[in-house]
PABA-574902 format. One record per residue (C-alpha): chain; residue number from 1; x, y, z. Coordinates in nm, 3 decimals. Example, Ala and Ser with C-alpha at 12.3 -4.5 7.8 and 13.67 -1.06 7.14 Angstrom:
2
REC, chain, n, xx, yy, zz
REC, A, 1, 1.230, -0.450, 0.780
REC, A, 2, 1.367, -0.106, 0.714
***
This chain:
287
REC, chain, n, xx, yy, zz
REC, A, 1, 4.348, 7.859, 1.763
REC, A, 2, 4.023, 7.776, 1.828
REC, A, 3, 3.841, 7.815, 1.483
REC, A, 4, 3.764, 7.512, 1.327
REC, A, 5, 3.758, 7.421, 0.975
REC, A, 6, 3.466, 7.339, 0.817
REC, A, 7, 3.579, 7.169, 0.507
REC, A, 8, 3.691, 6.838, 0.708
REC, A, 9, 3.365, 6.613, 0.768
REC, A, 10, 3.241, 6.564, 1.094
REC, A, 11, 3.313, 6.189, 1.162
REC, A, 12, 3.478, 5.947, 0.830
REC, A, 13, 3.230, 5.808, 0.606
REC, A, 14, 3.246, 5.374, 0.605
REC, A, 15, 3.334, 5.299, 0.316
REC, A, 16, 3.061, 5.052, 0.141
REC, A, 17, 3.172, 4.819, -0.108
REC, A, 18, 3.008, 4.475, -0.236
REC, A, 19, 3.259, 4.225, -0.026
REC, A, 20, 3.216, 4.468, 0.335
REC, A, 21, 2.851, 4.551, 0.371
REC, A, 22, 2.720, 4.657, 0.712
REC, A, 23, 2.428, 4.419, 0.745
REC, A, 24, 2.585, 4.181, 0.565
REC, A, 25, 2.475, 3.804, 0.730
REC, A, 26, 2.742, 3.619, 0.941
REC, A, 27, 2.880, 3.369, 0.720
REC, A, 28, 2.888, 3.110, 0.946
REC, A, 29, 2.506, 3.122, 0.992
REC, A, 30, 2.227, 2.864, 0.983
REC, A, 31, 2.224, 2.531, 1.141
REC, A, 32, 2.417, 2.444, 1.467
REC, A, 33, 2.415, 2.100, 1.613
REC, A, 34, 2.450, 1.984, 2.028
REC, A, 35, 2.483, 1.635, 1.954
REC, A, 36, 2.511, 1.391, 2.256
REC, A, 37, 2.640, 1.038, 2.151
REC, A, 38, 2.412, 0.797, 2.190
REC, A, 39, 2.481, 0.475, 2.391
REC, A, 40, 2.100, 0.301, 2.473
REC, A, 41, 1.791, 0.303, 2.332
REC, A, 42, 1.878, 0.461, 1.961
REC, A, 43, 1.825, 0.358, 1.551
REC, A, 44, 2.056, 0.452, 1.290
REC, A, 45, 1.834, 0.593, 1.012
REC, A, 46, 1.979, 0.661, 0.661
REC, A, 47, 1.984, 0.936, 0.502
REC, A, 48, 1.857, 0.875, 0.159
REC, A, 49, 1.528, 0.859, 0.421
REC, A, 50, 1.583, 1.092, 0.660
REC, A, 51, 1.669, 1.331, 0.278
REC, A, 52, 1.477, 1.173, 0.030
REC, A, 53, 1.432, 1.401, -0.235
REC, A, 54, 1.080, 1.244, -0.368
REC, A, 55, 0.927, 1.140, -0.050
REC, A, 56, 0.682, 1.365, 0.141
REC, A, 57, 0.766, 1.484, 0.526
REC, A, 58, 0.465, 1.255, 0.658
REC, A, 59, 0.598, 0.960, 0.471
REC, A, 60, 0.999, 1.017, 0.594
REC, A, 61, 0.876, 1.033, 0.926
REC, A, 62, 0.673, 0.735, 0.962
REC, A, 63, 0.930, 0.533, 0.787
REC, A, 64, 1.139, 0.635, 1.095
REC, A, 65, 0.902, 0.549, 1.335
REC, A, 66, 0.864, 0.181, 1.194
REC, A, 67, 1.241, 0.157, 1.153
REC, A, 68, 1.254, 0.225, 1.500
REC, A, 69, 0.959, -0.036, 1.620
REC, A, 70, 1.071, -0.433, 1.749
REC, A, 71, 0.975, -0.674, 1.543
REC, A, 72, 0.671, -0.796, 1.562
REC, A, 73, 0.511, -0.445, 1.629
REC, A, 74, 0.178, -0.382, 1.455
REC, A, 75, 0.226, -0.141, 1.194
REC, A, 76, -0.144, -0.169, 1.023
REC, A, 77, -0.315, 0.174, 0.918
REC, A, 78, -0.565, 0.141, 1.235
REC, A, 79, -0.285, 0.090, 1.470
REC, A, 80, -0.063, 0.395, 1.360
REC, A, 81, -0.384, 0.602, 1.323
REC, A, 82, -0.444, 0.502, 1.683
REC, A, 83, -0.068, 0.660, 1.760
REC, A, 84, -0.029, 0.954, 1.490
REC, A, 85, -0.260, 1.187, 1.463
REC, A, 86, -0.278, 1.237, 1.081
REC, A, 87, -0.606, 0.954, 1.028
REC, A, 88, -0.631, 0.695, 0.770
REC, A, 89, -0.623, 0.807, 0.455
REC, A, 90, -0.308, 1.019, 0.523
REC, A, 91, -0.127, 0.734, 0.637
REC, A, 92, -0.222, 0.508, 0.386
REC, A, 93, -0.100, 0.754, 0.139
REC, A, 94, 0.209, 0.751, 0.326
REC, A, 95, 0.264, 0.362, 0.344
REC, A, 96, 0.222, 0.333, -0.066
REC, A, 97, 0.470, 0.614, -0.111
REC, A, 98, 0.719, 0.418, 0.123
REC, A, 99, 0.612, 0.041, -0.049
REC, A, 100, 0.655, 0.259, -0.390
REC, A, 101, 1.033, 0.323, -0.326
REC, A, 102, 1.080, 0.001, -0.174
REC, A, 103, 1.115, 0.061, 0.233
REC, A, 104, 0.847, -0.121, 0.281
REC, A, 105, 0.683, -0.481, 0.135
REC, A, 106, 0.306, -0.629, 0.230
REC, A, 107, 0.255, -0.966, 0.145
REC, A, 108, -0.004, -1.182, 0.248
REC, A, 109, 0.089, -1.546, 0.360
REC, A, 110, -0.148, -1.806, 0.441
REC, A, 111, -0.136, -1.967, 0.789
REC, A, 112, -0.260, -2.289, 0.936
REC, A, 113, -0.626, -2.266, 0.977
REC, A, 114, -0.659, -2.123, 0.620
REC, A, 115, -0.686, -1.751, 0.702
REC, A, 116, -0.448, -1.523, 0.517
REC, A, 117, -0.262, -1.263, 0.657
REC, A, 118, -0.111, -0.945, 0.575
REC, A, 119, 0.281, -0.938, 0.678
REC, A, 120, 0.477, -0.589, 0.683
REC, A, 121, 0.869, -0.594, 0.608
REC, A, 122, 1.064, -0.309, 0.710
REC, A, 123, 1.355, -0.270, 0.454
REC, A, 124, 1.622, 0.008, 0.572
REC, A, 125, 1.812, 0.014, 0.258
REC, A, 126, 1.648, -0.052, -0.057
REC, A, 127, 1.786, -0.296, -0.282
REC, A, 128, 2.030, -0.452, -0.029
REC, A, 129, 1.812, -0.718, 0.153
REC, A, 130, 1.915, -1.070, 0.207
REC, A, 131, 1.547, -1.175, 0.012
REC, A, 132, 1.525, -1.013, -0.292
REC, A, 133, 1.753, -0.959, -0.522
REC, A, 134, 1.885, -0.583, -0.585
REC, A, 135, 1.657, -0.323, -0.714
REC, A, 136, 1.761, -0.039, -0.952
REC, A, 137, 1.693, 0.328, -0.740
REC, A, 138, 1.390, 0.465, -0.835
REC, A, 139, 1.402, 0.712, -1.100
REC, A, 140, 1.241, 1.006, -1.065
REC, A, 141, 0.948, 1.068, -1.288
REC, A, 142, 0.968, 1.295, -1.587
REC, A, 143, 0.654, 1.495, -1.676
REC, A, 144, 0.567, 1.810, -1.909
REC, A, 145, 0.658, 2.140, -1.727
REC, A, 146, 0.380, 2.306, -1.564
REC, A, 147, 0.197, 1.966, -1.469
REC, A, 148, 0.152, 1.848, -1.111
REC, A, 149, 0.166, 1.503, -0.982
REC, A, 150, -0.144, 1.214, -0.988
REC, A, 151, -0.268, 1.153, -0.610
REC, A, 152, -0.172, 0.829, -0.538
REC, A, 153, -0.355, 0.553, -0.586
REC, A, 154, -0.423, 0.224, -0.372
REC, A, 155, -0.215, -0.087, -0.491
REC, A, 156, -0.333, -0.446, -0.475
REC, A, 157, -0.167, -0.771, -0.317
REC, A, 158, -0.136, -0.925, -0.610
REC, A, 159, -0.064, -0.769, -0.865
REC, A, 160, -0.134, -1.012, -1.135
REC, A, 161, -0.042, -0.947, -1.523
REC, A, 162, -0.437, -1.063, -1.659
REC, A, 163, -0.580, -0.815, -1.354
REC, A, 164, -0.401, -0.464, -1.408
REC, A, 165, -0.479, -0.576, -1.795
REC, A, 166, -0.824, -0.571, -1.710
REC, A, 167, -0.793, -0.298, -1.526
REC, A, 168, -0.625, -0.109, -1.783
REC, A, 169, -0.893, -0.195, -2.054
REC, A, 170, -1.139, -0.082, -1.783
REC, A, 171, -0.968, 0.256, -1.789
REC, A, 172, -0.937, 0.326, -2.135
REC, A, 173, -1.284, 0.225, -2.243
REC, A, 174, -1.486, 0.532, -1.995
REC, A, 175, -1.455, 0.777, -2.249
REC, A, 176, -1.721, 0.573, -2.397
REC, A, 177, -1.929, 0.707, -2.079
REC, A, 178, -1.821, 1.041, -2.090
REC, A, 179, -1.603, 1.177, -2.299
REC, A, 180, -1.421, 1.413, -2.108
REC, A, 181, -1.255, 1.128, -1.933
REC, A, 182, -1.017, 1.034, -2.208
REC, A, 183, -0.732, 0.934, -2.057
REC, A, 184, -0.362, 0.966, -2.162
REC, A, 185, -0.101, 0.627, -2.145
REC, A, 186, 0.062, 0.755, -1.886
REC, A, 187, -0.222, 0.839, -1.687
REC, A, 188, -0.390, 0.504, -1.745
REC, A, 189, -0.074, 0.338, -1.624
REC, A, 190, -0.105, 0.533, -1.317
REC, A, 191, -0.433, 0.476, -1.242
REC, A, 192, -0.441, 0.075, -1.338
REC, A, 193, -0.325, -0.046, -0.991
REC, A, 194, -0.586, 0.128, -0.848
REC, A, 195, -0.854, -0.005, -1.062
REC, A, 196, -0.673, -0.339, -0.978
REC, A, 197, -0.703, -0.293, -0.645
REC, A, 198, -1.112, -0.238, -0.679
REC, A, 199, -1.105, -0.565, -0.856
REC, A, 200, -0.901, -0.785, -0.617
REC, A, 201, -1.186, -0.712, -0.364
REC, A, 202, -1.462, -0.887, -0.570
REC, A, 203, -1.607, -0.546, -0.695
REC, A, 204, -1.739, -0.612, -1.097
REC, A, 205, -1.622, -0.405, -1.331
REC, A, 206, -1.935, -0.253, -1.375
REC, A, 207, -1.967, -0.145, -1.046
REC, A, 208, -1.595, -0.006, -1.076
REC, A, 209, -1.717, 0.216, -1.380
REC, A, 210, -2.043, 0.342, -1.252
REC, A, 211, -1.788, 0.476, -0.907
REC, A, 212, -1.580, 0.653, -1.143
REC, A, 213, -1.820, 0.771, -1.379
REC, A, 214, -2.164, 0.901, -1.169
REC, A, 215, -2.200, 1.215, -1.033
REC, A, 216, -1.953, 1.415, -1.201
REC, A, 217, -1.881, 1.823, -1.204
REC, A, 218, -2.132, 1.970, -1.497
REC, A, 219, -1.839, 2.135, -1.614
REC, A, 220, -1.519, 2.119, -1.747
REC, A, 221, -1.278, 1.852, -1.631
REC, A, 222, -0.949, 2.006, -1.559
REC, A, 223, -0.737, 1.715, -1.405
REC, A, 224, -0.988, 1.394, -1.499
REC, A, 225, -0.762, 1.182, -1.400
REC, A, 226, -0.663, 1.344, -1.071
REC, A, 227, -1.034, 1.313, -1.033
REC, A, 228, -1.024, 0.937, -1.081
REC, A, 229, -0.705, 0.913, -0.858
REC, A, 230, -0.925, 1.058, -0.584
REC, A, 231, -1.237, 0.817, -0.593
REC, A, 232, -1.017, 0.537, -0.592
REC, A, 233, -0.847, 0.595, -0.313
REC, A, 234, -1.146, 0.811, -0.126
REC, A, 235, -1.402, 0.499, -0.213
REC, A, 236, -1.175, 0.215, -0.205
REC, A, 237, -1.417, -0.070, -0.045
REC, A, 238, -1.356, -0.347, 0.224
REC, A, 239, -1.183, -0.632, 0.179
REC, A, 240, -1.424, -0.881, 0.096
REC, A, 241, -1.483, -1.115, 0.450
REC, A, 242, -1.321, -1.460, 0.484
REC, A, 243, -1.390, -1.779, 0.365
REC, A, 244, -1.336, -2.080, 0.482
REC, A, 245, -1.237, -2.345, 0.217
REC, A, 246, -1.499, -2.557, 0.117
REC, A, 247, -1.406, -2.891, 0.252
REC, A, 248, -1.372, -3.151, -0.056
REC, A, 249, -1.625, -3.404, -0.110
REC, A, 250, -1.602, -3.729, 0.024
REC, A, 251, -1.557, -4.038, -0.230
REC, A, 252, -1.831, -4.300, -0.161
REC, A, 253, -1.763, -4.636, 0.009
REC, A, 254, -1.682, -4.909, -0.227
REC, A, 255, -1.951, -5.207, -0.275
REC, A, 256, -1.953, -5.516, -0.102
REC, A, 257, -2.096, -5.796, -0.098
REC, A, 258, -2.337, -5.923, 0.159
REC, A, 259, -2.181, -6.216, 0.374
REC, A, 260, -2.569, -6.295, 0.450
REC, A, 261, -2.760, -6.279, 0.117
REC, A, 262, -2.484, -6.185, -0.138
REC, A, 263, -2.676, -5.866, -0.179
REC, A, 264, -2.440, -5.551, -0.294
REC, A, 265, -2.414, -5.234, -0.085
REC, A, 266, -2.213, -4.974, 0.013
REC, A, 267, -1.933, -4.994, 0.306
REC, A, 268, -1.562, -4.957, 0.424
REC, A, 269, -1.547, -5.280, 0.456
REC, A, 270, -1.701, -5.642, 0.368
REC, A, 271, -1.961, -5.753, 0.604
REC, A, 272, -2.356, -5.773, 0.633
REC, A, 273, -2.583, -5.547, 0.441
REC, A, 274, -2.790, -5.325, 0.718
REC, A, 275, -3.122, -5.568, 0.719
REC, A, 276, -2.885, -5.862, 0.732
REC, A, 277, -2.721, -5.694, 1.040
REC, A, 278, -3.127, -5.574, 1.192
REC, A, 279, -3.242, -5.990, 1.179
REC, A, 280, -2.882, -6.088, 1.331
REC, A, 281, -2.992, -5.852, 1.625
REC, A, 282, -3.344, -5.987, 1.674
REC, A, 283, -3.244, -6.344, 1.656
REC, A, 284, -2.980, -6.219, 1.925
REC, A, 285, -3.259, -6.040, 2.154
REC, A, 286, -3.487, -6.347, 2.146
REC, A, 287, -3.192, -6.581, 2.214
***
């Protein structure tokens, strides 16, 4: 009675199979929200930004942040790299990738006084504002496999045809200077608003080349115009200072003729000539 068998297996096996493994995940894991509805104090944000599929992290987020601002708010690079951490040139990057999909417009208008001034427009769904008329989505940009995206590049105001012409016959011509910067079409097209933006801010060409051109590696270029990318945005200059309009001239008085001694001269309006008026004034004083 008490002898035991020992064909039968200490404890049964679990069976394994491909649809019942032990350490297989939950299948309800990941992601759990504890939303709280809102009811003061709160932006509705889109998600083609909140999930844009070409923007960077840095630019999503500060596309929230001005969504979120009252109008009026200053939303220059100084003032947000006052608030955010991330300096300058980061944000700057961050504000052309935002103007390049279209949440964001700069222009400059002109206000009494002359100056001109650099307004920000805060679009929170591209290609449906009141202003402008609808914009095709951006399409996303098709390169050759195994090649990485151009740095960004500044942009300027205005964005005339003649100027990114210039800027593009600028471009093509520095292989003249060195010859490992010959550029491809698609590169130059990249790179023109950036030589543009040079331009707009009273730099010469010349000066323009000899930035892009001096001091370059001894060796081998591997990304030229990643190089180029980088100066322009790295050495991008000051806006030139202001102005003032020069006043226009003022016409000259018409001639008249002398009520005293029909001599001509110069005034608003007929009268004596000035020596005519000097003995009137004597004979007055001795009087």
């Amino acid at each position: 009675m008490d002898t035991q068998n020992p064909n039968v297996p200490s404890h049964a096996h679990t069976p394994v199979t491909g649809k019942k493994h032990p350490i297989r995940r939950h299948p309800h894991a990941g992601l759990v929200h504890d939303n709280t509805r809102h009811t003061a104090r709160f932006t509705v944000i889109g998600n083609h930004l909140a999930q844009h599929p070409e923007l960077s992290l840095l630019a999503i987020g500060l596309g929230t942040h001005i969504q979120s601002l009252p109008a009026g708010a200053r939303v220059d690079i100084k003032s947000l790299a006052a608030r955010f951490p991330e300096g300058t040139t980061r944000i700057a990057a961050a504000l052309r990738e935002l103007e390049a999909h279209g949440y964001l417009r700069r222009v400059r208008e002109r206000v009494p006084g002359g100056r001109i001034i650099t307004r920000t427009i805060s679009c929170n769904q591209p290609g449906h504002s009141g202003t402008d008329a609808p914009r095709p989505a951006p399409r996303k940009r098709t390169r050759p496999p195994g090649s990485k995206l151009l740095p960004a590049v500044p942009h300027p105001a205005y964005p005339a045809p003649a100027l990114l012409q210039q800027a593009t016959d600028l471009l093509t011509g520095l292989h003249r200077e060195d010859t490992r910067l010959l550029l491809a079409t698609r590169d130059v097209a990249h790179l023109a608003p950036g030589v543009a933006a040079w331009l707009e801010r009273d730099v010469s060409p010349t000066a323009v080349r000899h930035a892009l051109t001096t001091d370059l590696p001894p060796e081998a270029l591997r990304r030229p115009a990643a190089l180029l990318a980088h100066r322009l945005t790295a050495q991008l200059p000051p806006p030139p200072p202001f102005r003032a309009p020069t006043p226009p001239p003022t016409a000259p008085h018409r001639f008249q003729t002398c009520d005293g001694c029909d001599r001509a001269f110069r005034a608003p309006a007929p009268g004596h000539c000035r020596d005519c008026r000097h003995d009137r004034t004597e004979l007055l004083e001795a009087a």
